[in-house]
Backbone bond lengths (Angstrom), bond angles and torsions (degrees), N, CA, C in turn:
res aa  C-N    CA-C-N  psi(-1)  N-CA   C-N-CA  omega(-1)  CA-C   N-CA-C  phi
1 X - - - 1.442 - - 1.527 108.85 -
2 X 1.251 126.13 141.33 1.293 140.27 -164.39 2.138 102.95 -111.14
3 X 1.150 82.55 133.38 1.556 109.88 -173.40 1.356 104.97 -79.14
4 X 1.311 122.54 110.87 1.514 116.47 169.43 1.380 106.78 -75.53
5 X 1.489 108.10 132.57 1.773 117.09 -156.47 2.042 83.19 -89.10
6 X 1.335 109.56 161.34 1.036 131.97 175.86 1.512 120.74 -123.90
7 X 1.612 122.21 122.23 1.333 115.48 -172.67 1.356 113.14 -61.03
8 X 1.590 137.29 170.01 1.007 146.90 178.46 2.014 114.65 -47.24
9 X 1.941 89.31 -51.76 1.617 96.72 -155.71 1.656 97.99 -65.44
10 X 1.504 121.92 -10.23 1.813 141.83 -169.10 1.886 86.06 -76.03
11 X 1.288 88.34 -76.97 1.836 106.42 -164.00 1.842 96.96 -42.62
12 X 1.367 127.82 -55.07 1.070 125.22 172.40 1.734 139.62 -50.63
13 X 1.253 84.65 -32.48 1.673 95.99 163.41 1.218 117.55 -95.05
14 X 1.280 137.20 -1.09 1.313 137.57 147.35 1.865 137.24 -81.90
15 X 1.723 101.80 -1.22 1.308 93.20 -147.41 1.989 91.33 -82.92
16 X 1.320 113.18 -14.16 1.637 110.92 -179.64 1.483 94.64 -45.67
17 X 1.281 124.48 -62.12 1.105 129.39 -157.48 1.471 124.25 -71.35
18 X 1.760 101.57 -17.69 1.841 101.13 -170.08 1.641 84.98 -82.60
19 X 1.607 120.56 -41.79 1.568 122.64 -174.33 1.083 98.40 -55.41
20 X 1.047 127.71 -42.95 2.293 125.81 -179.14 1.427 107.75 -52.95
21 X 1.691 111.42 -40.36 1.757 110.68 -162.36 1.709 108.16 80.59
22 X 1.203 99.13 47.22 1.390 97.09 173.80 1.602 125.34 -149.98
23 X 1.654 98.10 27.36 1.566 105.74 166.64 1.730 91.47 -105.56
24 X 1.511 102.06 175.26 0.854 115.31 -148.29 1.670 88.36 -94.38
25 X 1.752 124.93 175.89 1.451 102.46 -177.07 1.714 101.58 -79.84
26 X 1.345 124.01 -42.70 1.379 84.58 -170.76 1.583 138.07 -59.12
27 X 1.429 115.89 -26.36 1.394 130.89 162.83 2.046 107.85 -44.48
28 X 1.511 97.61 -62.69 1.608 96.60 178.61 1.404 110.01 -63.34
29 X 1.496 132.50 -19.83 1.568 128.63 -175.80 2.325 88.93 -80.00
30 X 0.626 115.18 -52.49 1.612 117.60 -179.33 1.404 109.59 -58.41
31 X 1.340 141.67 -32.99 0.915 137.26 145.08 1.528 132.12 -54.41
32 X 1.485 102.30 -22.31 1.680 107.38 178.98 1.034 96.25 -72.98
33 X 1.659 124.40 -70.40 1.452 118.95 174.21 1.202 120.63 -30.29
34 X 1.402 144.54 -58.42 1.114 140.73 -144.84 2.315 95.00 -71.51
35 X 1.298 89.43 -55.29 1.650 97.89 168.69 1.230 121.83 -39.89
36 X 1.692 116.12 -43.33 1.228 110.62 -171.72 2.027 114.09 -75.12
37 X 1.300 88.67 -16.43 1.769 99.51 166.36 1.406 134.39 -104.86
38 X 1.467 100.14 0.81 1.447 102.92 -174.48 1.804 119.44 -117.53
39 X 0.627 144.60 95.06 1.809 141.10 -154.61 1.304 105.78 -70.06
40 X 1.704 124.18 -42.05 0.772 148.74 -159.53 1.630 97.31 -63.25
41 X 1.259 115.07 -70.61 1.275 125.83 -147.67 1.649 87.30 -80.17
42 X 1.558 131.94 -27.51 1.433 142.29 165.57 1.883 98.83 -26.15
43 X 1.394 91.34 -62.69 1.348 116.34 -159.83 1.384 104.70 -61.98
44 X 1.556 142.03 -39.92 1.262 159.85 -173.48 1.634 109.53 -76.39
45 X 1.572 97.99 -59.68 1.583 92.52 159.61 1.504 117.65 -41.31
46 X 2.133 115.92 -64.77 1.215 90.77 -159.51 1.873 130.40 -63.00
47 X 1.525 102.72 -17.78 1.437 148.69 142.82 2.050 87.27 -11.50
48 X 0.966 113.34 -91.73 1.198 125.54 -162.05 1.595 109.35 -58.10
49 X 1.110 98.09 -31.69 1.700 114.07 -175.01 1.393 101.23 -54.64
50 X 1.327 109.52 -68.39 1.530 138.85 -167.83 1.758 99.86 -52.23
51 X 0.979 114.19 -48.40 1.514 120.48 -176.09 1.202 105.95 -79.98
52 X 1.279 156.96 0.64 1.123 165.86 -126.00 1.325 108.01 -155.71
53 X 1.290 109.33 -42.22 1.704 126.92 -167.68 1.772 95.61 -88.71
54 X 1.694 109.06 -61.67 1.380 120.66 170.80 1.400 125.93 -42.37
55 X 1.972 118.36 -56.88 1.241 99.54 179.58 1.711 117.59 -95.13
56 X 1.157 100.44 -1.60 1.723 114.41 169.15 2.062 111.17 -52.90
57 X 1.165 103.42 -23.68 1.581 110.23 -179.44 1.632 110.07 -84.23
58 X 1.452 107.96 -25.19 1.630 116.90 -161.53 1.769 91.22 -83.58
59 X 1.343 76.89 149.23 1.684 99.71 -170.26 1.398 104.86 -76.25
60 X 1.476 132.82 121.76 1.759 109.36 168.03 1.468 142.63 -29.59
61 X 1.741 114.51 -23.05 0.636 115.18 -171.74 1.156 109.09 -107.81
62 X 1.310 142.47 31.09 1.151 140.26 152.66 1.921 121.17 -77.51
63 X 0.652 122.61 -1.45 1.799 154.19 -172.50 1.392 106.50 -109.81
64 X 1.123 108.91 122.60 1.720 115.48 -155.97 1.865 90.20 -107.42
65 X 1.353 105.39 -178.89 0.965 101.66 -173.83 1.970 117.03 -66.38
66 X 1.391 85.71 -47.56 1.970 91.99 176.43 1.018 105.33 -81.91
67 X 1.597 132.61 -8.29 2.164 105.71 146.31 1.087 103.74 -55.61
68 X 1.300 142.76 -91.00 0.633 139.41 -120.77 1.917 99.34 -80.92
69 X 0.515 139.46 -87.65 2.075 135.70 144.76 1.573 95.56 41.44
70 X 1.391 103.59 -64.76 1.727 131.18 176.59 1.614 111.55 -37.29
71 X 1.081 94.97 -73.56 1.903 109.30 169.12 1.177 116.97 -45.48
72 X 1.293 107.44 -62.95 1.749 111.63 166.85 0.815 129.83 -29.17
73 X 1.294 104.37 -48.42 1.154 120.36 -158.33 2.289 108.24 -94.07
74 X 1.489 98.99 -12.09 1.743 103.16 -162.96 1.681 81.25 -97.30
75 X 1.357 115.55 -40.42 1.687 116.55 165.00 0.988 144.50 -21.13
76 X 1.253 91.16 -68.69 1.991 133.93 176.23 1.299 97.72 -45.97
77 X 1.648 129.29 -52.36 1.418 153.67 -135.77 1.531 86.23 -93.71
78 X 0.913 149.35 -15.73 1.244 127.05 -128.23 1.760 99.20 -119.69
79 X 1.275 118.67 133.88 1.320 86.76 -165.33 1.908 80.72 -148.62
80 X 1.199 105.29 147.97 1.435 121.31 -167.91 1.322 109.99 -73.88
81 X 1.462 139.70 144.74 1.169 126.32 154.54 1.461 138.42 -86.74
82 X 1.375 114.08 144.58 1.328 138.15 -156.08 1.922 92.98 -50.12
83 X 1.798 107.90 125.26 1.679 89.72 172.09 1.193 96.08 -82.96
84 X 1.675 85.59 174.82 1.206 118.70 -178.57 1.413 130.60 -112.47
């Protein structure tokens, strides 16, 4: 059976969730593939890992009210691009 490959900007907006364990397996098996060919997005995962691992230790309350306001607010902004 053949793996429908998934573009990068797909694999990237999913990876919170493959690191959570909460796509389903065929979605996480399409993502393996896509990893096993892509370095790039290798690199973004471990990218995500690291930040994940790093601010996952920080206490909530180290983030004042306008950090965090800040995020919200760079978040909020953030808006996906149209596929193609």
């Amino acid at each position: 059976m053949t793996i429908e490959p998934l573009p990068c900007v797909d694999v990237v907006e999913l990876l919170t969730d493959y690191l959570e364990g909460a796509l389903d397996p065929a979605t996480s098996a399409r993502i393996d593939a896509h990893l096993a060919q892509c370095p790039p997005c290798v690199t973004y995962l471990e990218q995500l890992r690291t930040t994940v691992n790093d601010l996952g230790s920080l206490p909530a309350q180290t983030l004042s009210d306008s950090a965090i306001a800040e995020l919200e607010a760079a978040f909020g902004d953030f808006h996906r691009p149209p596929a193609s």
